[in-house]
C-alpha positions as CSV (number, residue, x, y, z in Angstrom):
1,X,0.5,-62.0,38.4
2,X,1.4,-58.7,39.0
3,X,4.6,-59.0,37.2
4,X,2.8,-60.0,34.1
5,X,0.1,-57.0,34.7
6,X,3.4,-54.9,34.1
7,X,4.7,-56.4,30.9
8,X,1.5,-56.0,29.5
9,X,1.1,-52.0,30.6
10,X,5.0,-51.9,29.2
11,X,4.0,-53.4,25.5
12,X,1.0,-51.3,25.2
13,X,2.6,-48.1,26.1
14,X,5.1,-49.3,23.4
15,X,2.7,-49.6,20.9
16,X,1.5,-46.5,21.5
17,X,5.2,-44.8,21.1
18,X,5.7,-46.6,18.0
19,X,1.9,-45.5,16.4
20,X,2.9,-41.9,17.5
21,X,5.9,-42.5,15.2
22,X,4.5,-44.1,12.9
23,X,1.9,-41.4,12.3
24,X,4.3,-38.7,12.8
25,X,6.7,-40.2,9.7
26,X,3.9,-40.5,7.7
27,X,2.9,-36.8,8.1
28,X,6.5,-35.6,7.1
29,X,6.4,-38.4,4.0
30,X,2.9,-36.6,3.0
31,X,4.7,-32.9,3.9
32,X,7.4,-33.8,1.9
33,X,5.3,-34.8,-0.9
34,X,2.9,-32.6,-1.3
35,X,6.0,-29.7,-1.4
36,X,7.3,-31.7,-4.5
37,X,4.6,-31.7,-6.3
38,X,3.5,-27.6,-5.7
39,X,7.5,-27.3,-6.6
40,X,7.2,-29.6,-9.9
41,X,3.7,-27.7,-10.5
42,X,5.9,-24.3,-10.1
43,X,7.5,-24.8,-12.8
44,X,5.7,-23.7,-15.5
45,X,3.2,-20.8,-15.1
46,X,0.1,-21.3,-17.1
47,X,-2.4,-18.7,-18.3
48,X,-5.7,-19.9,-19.4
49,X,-7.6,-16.7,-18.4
50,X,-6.8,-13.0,-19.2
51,X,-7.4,-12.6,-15.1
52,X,-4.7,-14.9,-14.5
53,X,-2.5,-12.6,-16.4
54,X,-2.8,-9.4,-13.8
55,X,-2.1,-12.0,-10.8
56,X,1.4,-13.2,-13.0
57,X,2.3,-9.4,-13.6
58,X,2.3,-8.6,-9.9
59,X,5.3,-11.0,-9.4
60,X,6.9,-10.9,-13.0
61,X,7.2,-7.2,-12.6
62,X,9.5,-7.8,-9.7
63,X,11.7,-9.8,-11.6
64,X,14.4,-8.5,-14.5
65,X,15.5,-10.3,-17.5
66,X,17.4,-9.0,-20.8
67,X,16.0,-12.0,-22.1
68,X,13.1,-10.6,-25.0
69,X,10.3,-13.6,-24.3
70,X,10.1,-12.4,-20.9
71,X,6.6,-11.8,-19.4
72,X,7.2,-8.2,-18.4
73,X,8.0,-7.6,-22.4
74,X,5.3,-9.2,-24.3
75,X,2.2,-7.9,-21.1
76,X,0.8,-4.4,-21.3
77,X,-0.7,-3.5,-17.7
78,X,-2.4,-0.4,-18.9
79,X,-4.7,-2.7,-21.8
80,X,-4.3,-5.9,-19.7
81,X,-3.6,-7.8,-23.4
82,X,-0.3,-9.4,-24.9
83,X,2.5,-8.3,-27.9
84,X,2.3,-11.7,-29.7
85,X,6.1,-11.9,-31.7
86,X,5.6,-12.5,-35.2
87,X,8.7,-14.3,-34.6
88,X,7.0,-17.2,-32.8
89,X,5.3,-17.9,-35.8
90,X,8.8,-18.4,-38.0
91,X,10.8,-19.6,-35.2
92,X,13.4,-16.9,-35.9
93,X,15.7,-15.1,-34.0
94,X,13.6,-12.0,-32.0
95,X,15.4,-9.2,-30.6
96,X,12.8,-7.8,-28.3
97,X,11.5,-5.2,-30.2
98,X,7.6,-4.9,-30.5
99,X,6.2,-3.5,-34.2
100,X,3.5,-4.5,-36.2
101,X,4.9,-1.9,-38.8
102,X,8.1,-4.2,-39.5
103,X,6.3,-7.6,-38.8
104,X,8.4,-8.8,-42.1
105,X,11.5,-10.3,-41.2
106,X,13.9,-12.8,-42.6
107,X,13.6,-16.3,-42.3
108,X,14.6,-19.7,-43.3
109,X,13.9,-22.0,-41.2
110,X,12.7,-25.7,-41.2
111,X,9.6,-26.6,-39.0
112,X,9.7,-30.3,-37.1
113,X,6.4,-30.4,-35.2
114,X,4.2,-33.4,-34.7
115,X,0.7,-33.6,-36.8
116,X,-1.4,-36.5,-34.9
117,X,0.6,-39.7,-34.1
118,X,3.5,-38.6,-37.2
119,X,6.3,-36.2,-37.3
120,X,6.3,-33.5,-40.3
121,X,8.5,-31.6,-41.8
122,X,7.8,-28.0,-43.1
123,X,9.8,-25.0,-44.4
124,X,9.7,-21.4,-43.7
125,X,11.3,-18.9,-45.8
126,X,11.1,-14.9,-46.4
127,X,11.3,-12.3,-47.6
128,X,9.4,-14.0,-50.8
129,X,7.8,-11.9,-53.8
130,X,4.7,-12.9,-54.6
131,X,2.4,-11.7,-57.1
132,X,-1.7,-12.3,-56.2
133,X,-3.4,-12.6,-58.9
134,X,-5.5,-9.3,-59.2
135,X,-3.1,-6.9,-57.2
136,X,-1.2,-4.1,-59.1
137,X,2.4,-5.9,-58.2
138,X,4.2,-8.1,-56.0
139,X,4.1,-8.4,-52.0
140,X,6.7,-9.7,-49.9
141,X,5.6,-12.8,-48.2
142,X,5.8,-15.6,-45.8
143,X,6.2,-18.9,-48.0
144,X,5.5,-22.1,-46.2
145,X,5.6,-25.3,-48.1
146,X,5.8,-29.1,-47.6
147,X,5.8,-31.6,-50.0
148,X,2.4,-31.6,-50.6
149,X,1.7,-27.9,-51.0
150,X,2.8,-24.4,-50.1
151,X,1.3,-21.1,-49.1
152,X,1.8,-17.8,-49.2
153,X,1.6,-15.4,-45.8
154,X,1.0,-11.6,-45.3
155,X,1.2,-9.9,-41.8
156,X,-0.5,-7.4,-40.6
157,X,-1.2,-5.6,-37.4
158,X,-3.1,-8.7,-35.9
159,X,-1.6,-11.5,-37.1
160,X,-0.6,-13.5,-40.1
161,X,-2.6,-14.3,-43.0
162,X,-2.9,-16.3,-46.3
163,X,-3.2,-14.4,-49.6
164,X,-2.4,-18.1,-51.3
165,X,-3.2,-21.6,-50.6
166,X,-2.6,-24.4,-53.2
167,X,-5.0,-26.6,-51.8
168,X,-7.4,-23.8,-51.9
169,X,-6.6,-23.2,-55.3
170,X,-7.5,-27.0,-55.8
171,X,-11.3,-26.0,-54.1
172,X,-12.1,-23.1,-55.9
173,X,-12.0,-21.1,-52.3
174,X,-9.3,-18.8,-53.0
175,X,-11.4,-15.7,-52.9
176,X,-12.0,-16.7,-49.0
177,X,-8.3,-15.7,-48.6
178,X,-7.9,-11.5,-48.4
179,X,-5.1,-11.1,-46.3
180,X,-6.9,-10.4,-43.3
181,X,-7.8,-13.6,-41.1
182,X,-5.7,-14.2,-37.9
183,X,-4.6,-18.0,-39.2
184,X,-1.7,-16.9,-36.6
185,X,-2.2,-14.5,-33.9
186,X,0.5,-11.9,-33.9
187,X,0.5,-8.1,-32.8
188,X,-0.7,-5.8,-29.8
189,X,-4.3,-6.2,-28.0
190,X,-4.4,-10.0,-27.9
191,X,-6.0,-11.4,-24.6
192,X,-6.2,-15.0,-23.6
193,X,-9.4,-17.1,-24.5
194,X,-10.9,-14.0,-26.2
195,X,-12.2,-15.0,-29.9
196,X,-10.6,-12.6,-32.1
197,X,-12.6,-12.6,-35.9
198,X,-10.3,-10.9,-38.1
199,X,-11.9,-11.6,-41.4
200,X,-15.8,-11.7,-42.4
201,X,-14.3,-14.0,-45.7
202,X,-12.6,-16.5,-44.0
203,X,-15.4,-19.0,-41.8
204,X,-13.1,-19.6,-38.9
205,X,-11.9,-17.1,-36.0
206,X,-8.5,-17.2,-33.6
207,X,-8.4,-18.1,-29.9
208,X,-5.4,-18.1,-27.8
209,X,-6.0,-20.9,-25.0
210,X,-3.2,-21.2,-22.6
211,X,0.0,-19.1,-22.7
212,X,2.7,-20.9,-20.7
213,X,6.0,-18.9,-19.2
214,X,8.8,-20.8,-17.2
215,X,9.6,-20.3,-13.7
216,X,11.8,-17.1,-14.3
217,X,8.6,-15.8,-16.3
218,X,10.2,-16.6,-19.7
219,X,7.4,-17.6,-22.7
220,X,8.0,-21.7,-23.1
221,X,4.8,-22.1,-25.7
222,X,1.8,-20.1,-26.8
223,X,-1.6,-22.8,-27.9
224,X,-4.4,-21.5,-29.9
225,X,-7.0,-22.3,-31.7
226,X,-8.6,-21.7,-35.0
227,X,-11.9,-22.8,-35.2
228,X,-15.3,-22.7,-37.6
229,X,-17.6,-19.3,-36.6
230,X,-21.1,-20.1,-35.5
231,X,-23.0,-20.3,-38.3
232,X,-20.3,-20.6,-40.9
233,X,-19.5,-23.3,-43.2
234,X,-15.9,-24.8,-43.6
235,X,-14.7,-27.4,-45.9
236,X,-11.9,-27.8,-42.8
237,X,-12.1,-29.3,-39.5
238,X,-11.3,-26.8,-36.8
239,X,-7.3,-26.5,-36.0
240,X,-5.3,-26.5,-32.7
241,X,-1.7,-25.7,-32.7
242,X,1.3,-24.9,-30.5
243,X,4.6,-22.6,-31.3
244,X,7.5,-22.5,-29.4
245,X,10.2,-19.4,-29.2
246,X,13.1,-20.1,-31.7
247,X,11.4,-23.1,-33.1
248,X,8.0,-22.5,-34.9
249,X,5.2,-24.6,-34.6
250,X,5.6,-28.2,-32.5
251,X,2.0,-29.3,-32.7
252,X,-0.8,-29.3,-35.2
253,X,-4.0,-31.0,-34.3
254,X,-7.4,-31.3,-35.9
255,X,-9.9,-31.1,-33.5
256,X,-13.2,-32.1,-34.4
């Protein structure tokens, strides 16, 4: 009797060691996990606010890099805002150097970026003379073209813009397109998810919505939108796109 008292006191104290273990090893499996996932999750930064921004630059200013696209080059502490390349836009070669004065550069450069479910193909090329119809002479521009149609680009000290669109031409709205909208942000003072409305002509305004840097705070992708004002009318849906560093655009969506 007594002996069988004891084996029972020595199998519940074993079932207690091995619980304990048990428990234990499942607290250094969750440990373990968790710690791969903030490490997976540390590898991109993303910046969705302009407050996230000020928290990046405290540990990005730490940090040095030769490499152009890094954080510390494109932020300004002192206006808390961003130097968007114009160079993202084209996908060509930047050397660091921020100017809205010489945002014209040479190009020529072929676009592969996905449009909905399909993959498209478009080409980028400058410097291109253009002649608008009612200036004085010709411009040097930004042509972009696919098979279907081409345009014609302009920058300026916030961005790029359209002085031609064939498919505008088609619509009759060509008097909508002055060389002034921000159809791609580009240029000091930009901030993220602050609507910036570079044209009263055109009906739609630019909004940069996530910014997102690798681990050694170099730019991987900048997503904005460009979407219909309040109150405006657009024969468009509104447009969401994504442009990589030495690539160009990668994404075009309509939203809806």
């Amino acid at each position: 009797m007594l002996l069988d008292e004891c084996l029972k006191l020595n199998d519940l104290a074993t079932l207690i060691v091995m619980n304990m273990f048990l428990t234990t090893s499942s607290a250094m499996v969750f440990a373990i996990s968790v710690a791969f996932s903030f490490e997976a999750s540390a590898s991109e930064i993303s910046i969705k606010k302009q407050s996230d921004a000020e928290r990046v630059f405290a540990k990005a200013s730490k940090t040095k890099s030769s490499n152009p696209w890094h954080f510390s080059n494109l932020y300004d502490d002192v206006s808390n805002s961003f130097f968007i390349p114009y160079h993202l836009w084209s996908g060509a070669t930047w050397d660091g150097r921020k100017s809205v004065e010489n945002c014209m550069h040479a190009v020529k450069k072929t676009w592969m970026f996905k449009r909905g479910e399909k993959e498209r193909k478009q080409r980028v090329s400058a410097p291109v003379d253009f002649k608008k119809e009612g200036l004085a002479g010709e411009v040097k521009t930004f042509k972009s073209e696919n098979r279907k149609n081409y345009q014609h680009y302009i920058c300026h000290e916030k961005g790029l813009a359209r002085i031609y669109d064939q498919r505008f031409e088609q619509t009759g709205e060509l008097d909508s397109l002055d060389g002034k909208e921000c159809k791609f942000p580009a240029g000091f003072g930009w901030q993220v998810n602050k609507t910036q409305d570079c044209s009263e002509n055109s009906p739609k305004a630019t909004r940069i919505t996530e910014l997102t840097f690798d681990k050694d705070f170099i730019l991987k992708k900048m997503s904005y939108t460009y979407e219909k004002k309040k109150g405006a009318k657009a024969l468009r849906k509104d447009d969401y796109y994504e442009y990589v560093p030495n690539r160009g655009r990668v994404l075009h969506q309509k939203l809806k």
